[in-house]
SERO-4910 file (N, C-alpha, C, O; in steps of 0.05 Angstrom, whole numbers):
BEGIN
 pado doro    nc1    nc2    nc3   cac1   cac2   cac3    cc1    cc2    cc3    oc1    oc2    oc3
  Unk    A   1525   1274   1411   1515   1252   1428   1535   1248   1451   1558   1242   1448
  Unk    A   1522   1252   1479   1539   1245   1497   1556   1216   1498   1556   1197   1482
  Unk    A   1568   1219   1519   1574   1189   1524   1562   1181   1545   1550   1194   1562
  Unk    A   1567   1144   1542   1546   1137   1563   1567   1139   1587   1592   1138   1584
  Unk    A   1554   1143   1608   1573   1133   1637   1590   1109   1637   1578   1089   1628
  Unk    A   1620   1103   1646   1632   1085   1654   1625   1075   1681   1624   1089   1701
  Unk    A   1621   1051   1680   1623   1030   1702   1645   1041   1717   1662   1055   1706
  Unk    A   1646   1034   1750   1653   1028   1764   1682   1012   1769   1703   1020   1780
  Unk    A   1674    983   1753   1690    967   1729   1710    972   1708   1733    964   1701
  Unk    A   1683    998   1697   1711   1000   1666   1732   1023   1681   1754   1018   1671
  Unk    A   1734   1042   1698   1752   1054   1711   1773   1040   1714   1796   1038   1705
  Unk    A   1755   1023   1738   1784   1010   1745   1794    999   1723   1812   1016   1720
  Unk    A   1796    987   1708   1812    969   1682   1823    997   1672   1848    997   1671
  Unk    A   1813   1020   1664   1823   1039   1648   1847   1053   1662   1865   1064   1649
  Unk    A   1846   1053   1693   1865   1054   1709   1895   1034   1713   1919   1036   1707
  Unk    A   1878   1015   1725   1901    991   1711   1916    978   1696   1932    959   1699
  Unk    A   1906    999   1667   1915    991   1644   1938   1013   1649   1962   1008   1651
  Unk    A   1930   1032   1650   1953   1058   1648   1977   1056   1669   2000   1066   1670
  Unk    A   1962   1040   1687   1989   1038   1713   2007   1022   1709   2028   1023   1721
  Unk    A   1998    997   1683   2018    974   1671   2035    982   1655   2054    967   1649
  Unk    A   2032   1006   1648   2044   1021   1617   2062   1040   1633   2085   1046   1627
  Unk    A   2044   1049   1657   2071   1079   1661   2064   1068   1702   2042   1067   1713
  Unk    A   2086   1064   1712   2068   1061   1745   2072   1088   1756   2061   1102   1773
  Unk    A   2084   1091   1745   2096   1125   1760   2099   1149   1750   2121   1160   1752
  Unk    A   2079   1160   1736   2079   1175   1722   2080   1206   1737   2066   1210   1757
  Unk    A   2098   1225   1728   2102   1252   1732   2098   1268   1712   2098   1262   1688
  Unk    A   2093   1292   1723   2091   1322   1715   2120   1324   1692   2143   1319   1698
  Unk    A   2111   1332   1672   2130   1344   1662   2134   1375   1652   2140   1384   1630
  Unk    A   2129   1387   1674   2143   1409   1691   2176   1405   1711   2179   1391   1731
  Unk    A   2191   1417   1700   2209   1417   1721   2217   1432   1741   2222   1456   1739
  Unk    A   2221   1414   1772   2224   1428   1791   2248   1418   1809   2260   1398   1801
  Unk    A   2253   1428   1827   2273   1418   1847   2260   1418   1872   2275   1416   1892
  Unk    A   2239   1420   1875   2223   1429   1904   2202   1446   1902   2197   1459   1882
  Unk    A   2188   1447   1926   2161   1451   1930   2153   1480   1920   2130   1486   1915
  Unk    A   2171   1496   1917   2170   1523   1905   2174   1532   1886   2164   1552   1876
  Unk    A   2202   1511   1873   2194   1523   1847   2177   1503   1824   2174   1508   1800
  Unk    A   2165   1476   1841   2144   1472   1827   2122   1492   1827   2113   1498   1805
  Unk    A   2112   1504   1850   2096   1519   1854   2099   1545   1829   2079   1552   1818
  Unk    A   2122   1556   1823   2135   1576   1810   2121   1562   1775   2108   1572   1757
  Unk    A   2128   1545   1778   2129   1533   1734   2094   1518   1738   2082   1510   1718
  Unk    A   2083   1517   1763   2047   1521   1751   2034   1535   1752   2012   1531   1741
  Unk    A   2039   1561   1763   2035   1588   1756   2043   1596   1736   2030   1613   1724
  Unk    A   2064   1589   1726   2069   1595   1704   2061   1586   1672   2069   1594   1650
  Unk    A   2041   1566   1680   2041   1545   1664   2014   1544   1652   2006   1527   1636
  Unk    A   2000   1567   1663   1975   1571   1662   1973   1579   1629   1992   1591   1621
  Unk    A   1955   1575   1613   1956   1582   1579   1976   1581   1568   1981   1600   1552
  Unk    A   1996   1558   1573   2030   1560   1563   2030   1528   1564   2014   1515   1577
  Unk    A   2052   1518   1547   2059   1491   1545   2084   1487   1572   2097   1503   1585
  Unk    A   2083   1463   1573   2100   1461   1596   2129   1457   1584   2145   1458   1603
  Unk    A   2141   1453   1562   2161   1448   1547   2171   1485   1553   2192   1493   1564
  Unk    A   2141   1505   1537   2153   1529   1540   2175   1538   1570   2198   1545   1573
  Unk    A   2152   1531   1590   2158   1539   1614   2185   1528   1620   2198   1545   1632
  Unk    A   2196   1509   1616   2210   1496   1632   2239   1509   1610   2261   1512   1619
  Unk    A   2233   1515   1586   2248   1526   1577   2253   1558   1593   2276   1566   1598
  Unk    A   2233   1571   1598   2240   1595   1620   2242   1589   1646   2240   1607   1663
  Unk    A   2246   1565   1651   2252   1573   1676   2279   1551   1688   2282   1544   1712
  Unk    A   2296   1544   1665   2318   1541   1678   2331   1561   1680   2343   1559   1702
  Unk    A   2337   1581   1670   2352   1599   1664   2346   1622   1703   2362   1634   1718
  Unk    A   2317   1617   1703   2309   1627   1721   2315   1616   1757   2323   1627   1777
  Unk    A   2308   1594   1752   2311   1575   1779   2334   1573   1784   2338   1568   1807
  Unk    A   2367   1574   1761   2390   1572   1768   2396   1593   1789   2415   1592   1805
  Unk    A   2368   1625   1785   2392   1649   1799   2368   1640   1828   2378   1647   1849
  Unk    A   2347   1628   1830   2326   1639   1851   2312   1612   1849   2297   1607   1830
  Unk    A   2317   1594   1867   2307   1566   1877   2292   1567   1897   2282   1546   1906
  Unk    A   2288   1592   1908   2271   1588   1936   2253   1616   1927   2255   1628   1905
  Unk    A   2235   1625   1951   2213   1640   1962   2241   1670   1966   2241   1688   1950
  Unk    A   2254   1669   1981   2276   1694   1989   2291   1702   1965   2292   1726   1958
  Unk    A   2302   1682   1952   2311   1694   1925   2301   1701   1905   2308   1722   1893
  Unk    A   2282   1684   1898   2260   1709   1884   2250   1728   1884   2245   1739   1863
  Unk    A   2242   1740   1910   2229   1758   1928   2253   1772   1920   2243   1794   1912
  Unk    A   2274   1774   1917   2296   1788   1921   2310   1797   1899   2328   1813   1902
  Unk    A   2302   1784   1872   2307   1785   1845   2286   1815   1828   2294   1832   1813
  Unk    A   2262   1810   1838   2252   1837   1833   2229   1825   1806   2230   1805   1792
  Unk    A   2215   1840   1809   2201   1832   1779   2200   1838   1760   2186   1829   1741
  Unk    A   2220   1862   1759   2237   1876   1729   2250   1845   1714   2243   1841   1690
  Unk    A   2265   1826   1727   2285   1809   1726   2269   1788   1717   2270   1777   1695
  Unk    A   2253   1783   1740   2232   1762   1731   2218   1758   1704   2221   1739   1689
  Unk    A   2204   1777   1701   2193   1788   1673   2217   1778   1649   2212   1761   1632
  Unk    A   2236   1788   1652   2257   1789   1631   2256   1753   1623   2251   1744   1601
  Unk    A   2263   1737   1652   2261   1703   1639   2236   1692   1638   2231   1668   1636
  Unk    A   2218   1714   1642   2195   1684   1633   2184   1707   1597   2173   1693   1579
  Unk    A   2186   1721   1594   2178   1738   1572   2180   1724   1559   2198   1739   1551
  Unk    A   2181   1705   1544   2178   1683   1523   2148   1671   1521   2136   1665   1501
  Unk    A   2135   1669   1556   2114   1661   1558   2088   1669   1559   2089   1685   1578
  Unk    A   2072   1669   1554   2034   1683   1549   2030   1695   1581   2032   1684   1603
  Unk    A   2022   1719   1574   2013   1737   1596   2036   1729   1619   2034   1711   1635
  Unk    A   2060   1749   1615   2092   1738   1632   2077   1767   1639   2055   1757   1646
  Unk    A   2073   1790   1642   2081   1813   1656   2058   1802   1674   2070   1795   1694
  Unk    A   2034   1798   1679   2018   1789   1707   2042   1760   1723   2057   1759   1742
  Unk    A   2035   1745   1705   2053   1720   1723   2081   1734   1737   2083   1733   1761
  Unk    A   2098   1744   1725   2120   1765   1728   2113   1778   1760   2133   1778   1776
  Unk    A   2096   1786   1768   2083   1809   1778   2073   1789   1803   2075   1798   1825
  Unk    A   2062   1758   1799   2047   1745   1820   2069   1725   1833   2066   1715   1855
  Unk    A   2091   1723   1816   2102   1705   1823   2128   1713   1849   2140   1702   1867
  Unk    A   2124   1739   1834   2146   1767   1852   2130   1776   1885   2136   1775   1909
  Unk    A   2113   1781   1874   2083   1773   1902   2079   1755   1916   2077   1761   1939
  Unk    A   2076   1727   1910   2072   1697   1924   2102   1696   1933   2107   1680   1951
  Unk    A   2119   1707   1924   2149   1697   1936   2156   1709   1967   2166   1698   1987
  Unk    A   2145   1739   1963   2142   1763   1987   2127   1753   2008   2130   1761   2031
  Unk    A   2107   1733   1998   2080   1734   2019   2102   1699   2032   2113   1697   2054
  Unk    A   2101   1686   2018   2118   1663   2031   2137   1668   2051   2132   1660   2074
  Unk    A   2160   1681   2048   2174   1692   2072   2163   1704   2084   2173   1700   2106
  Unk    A   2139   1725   2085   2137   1739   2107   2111   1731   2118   2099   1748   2131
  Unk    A   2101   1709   2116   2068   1694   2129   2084   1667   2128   2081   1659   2151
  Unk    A   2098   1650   2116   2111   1616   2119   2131   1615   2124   2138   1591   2128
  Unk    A   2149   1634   2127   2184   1629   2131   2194   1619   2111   2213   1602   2112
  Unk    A   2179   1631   2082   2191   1618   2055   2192   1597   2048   2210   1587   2035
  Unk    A   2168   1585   2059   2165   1545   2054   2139   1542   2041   2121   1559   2043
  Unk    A   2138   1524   2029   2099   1528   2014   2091   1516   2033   2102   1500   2049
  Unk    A   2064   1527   2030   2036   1515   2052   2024   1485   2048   2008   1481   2029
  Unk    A   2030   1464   2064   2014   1448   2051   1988   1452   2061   1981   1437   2078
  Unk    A   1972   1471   2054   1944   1471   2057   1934   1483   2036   1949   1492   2019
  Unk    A   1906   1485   2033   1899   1485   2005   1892   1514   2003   1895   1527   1982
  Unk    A   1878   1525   2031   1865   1546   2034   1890   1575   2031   1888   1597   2019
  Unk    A   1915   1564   2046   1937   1577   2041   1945   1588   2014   1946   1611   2004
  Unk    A   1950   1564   2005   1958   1565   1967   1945   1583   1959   1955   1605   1952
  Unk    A   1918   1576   1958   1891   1592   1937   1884   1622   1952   1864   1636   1948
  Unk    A   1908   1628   1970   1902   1655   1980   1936   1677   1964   1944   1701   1968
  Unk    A   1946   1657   1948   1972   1666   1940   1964   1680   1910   1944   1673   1896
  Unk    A   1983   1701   1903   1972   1710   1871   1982   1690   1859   2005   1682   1861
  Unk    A   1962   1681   1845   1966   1672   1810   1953   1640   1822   1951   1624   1804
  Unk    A   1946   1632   1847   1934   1617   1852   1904   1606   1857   1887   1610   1874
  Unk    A   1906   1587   1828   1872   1578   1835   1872   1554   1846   1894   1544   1850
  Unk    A   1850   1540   1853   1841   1512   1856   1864   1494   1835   1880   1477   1844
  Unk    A   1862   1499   1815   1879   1474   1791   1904   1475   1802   1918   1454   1804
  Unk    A   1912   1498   1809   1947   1502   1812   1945   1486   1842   1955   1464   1843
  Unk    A   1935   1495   1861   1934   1486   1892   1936   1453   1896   1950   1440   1912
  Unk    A   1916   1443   1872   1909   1419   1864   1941   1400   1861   1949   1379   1873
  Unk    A   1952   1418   1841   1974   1403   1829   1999   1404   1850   2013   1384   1850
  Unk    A   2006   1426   1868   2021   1426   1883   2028   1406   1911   2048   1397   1923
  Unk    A   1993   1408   1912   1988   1389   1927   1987   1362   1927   1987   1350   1948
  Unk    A   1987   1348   1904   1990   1325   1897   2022   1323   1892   2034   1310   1909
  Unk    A   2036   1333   1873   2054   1322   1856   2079   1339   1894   2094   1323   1905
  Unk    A   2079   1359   1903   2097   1362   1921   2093   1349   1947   2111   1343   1963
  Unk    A   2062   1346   1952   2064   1331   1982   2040   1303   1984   2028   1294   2004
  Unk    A   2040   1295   1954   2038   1274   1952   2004   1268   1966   1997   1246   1973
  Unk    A   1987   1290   1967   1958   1280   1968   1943   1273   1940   1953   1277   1918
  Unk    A   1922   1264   1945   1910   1247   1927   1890   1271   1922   1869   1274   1934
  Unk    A   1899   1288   1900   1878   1301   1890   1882   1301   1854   1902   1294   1842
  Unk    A   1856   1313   1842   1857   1320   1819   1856   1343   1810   1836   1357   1817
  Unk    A   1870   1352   1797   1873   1380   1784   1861   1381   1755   1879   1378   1739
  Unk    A   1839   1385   1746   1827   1392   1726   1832   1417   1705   1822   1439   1703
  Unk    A   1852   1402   1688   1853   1424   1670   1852   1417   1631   1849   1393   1628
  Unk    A   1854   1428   1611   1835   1422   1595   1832   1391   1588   1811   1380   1586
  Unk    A   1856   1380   1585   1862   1358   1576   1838   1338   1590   1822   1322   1579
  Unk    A   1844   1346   1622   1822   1320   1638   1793   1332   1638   1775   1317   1647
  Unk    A   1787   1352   1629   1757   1363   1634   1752   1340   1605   1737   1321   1606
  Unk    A   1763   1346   1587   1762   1335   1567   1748   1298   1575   1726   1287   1575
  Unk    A   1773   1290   1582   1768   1254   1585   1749   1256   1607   1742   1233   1611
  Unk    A   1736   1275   1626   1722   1262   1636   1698   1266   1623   1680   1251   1630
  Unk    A   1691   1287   1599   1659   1279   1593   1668   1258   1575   1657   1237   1579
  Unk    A   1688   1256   1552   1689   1246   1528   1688   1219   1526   1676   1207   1508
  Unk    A   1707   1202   1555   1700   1184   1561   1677   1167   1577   1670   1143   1578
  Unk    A   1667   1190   1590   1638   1177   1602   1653   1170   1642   1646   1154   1660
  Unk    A   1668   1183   1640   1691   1167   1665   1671   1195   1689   1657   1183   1706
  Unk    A   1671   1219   1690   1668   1234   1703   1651   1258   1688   1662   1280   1691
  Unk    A   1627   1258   1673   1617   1278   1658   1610   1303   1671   1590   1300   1685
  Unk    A   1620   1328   1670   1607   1360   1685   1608   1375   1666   1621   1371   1645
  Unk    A   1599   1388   1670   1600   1426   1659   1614   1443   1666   1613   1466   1658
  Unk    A   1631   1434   1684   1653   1446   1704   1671   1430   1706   1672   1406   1702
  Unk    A   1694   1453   1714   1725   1436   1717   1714   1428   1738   1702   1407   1734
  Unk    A   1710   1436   1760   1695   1433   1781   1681   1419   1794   1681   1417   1818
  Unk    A   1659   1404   1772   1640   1384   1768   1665   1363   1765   1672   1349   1784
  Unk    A   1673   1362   1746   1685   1337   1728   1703   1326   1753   1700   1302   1756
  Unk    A   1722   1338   1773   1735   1338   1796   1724   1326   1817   1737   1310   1830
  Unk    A   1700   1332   1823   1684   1327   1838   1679   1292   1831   1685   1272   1843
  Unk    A   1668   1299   1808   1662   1268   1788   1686   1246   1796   1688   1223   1804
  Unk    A   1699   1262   1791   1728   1231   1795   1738   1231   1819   1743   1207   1826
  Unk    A   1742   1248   1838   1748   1247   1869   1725   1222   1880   1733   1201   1891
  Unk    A   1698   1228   1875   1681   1194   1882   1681   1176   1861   1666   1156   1863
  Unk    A   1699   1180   1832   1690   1151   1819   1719   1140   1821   1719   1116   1820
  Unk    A   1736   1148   1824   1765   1133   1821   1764   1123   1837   1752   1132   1856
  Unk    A   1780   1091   1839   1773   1085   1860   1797   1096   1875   1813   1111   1864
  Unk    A   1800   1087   1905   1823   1098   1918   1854   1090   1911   1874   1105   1915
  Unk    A   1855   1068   1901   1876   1057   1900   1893   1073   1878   1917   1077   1880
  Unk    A   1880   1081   1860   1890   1100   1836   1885   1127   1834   1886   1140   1813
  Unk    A   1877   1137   1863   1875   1167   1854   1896   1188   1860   1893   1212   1856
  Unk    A   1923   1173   1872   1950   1187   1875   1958   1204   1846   1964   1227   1840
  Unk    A   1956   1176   1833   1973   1178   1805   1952   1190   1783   1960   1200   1762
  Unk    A   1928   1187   1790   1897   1190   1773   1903   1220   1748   1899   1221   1724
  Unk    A   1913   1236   1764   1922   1268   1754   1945   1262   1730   1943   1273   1707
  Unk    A   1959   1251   1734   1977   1242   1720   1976   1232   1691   1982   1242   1669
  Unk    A   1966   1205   1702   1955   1190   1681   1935   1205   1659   1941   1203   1635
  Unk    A   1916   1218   1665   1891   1227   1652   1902   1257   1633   1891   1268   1613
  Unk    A   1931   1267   1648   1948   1290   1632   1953   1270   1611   1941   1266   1590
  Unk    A   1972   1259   1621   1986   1248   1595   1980   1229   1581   1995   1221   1562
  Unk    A   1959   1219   1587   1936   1202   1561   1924   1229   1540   1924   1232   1515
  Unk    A   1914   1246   1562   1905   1268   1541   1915   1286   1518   1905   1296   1498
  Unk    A   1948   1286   1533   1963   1300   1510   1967   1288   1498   1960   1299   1476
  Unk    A   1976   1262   1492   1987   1248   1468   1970   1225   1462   1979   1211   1444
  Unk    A   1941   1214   1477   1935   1197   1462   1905   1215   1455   1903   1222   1431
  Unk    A   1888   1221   1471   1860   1226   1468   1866   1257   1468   1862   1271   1488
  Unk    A   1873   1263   1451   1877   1294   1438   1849   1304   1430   1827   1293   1426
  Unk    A   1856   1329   1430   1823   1341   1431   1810   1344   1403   1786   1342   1398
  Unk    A   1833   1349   1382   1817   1348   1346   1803   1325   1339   1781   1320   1330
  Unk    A   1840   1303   1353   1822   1273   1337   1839   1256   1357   1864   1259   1358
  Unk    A   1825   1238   1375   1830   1222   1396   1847   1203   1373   1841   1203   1349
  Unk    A   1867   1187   1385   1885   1169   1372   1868   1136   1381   1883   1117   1388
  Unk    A   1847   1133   1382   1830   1111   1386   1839   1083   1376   1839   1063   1390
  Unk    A   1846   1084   1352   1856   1053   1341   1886   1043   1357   1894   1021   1350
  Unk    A   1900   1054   1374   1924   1054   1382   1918   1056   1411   1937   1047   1423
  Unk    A   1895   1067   1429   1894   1074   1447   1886   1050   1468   1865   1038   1467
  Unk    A   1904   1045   1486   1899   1018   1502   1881   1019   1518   1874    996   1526
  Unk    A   1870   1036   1526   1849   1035   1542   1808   1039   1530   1787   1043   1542
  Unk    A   1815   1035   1500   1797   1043   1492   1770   1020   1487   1750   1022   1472
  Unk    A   1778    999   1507   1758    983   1512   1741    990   1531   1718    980   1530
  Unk    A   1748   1006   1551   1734   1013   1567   1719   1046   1565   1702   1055   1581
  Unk    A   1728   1057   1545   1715   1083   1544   1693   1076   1528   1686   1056   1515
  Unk    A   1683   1102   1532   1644   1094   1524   1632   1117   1504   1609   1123   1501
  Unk    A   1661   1130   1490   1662   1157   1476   1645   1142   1444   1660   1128   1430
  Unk    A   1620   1146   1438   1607   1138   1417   1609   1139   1393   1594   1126   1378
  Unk    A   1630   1157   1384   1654   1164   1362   1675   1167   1360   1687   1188   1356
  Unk    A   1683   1138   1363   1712   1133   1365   1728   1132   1340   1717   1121   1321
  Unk    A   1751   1141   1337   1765   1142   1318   1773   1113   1293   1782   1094   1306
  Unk    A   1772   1110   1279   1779   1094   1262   1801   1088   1243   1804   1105   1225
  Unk    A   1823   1062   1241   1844   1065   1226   1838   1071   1196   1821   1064   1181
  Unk    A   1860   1090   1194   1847   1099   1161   1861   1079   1144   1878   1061   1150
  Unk    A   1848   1088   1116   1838   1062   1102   1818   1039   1105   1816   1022   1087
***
């Protein structure tokens, strides 16, 4: 049974509620700048971000920019992210997007979107996230967690990451769609989990419209 659509209304409160609890919520990916954020969501693709960030201190200590990486090789590369799911492509794109940065940006990321999504290992989700969390536009990056809350909650329902993106770019309102990406990660990982939503504990769960909501046991 679907869920029904959220109001207009219940957004905003479900927003508001989360902005009272966390106002400033970040990525927990670690970066030092616009590149090697760019570097750990490419990398981050079918991998936990705990993994990543575990490969990539080791990595970002030798190569913090676009030139040093480019310059590290992707024999090297490979070697510190090899801990992580499909490292010999990422290995390979990340050694590539570093080459193409210096020699088309002067080794600076693009703030444009068309730029990004012309880089290897770059889709829409990654462009999405760079773009928000490094230069601070108001977009959403749809990835499982939020495809998730937007049908489950009734907030943004699609068939697509795509759709569901679309869905919340016109239902959020503006005032919360900086932080919107944020929030909807990290409600998803730790409260509205995908086996069994944590519902009896979940503060916002007056306003979701998910028709099987979890129950305290006993």
């Amino acid at each position: 049974m679907p869920s029904a659509l959220m109001t207009k209304a219940d957004i905003d409160g479900f927003f508001r509620t989360l902005a009272d609890r966390m106002p400033a919520p970040e990525t927990e990916l670690v970066s030092s700048n616009p590149f090697t954020l760019l570097v750990a969501v490419v990398l981050s693709a079918q991998a936990t971000d705990v993994g990543v960030n575990k490969a990539t201190q080791a990595l970002f200590a030798r190569a913090d920019n676009a030139a040093d990486m480019a310059a590290l090789g992707e024999a090297t590369i490979r070697e510190h992210v090899k801990t992580i799911g499909l490292f010999n492509t990422k290995a390979k794109n990340v050694q590539r997007l570093s080459e193409i940065l210096v020699a088309r940006h002067g080794g600076a990321v693009p703030r444009d979107r068309d730029a990004l999504e012309a880089l290897p290992g770059v889709g829409r989700k990654t462009a999405n996230v760079v773009l928000n969390v490094a230069f601070g536009e108001p977009t959403i990056a749809v990835d499982t967690h939020i495809f998730r809350l937007g049908n489950r909650t009734g907030m943004a329902p699609g068939k697509t990451p795509r759709a569901v993106e679309e869905g919340l770019m016109k239902r959020v309102p503006a005032r919360w769609l900086l932080h919107a990406h944020h929030w909807l990660i990290l409600h998803g990982r730790y409260t509205c989990k995908a086996r069994k939503p944590d519902c009896p504990t979940c503060p916002v769960a007056p306003f979701c419209r998910y028709p099987a909501k979890t129950a305290l046991a006993g």
